[in-house]
N, C-alpha and C positions, 0 to 999 in steps of 0.2 A: 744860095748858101746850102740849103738842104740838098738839092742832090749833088754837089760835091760831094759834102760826109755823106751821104749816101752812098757815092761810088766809091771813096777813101772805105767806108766800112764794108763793100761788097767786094772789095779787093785785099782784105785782109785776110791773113791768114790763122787769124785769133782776135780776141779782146786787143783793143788799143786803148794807150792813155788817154786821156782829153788833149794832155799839148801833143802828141802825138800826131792823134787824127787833126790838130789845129794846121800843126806843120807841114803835113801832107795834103792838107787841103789847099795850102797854100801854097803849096808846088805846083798842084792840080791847075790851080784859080790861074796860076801866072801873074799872084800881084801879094800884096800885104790882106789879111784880114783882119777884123779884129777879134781878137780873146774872148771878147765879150758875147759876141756875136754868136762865133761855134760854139761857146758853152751854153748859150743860153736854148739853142736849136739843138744840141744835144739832151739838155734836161727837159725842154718842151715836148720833143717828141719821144720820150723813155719814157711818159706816164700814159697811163689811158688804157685800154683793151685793145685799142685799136693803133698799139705804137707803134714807131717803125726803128728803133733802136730799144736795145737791153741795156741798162746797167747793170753789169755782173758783178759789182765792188766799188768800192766808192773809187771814183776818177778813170774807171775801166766801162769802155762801152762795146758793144758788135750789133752787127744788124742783128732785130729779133728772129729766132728760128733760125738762124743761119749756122750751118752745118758744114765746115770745113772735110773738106773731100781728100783723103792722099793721093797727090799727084803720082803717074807713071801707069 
């Protein structure tokens, strides 16, 4: 479950919603997840020093420090 949303938020190209990233992960996954599941791995790993997702606003997350590039 983490590195799906991992990959879903290392392939974004901004803040995603929670159902969002839930939907996308579940493209990724090739199967159903649950709701429960990627939000709860989303607000588990968005606290700490040592996180690996930002909450930017409430129900908006992106990788932490990730810096979207202009393509071309």
């Amino acid at each position: 479950m983490l590195a799906t949303i991992t990959r879903v938020l290392e392939e974004a190209e901004g803040p995603m919603r929670a159902r969002e990233i839930h939907a996308a992960a579940e493209q990724l996954a090739g199967e159903p997840l649950r709701w429960t599941s990627v939000k709860g791995t989303l607000a588990a790993y968005a606290e700490g020093c040592e996180s690996r997702f930002e909450r930017v606003r409430r129900g908006y997350y992106r990788i932490r420090g990730h810096v979207v590039r202009p393509s071309g």
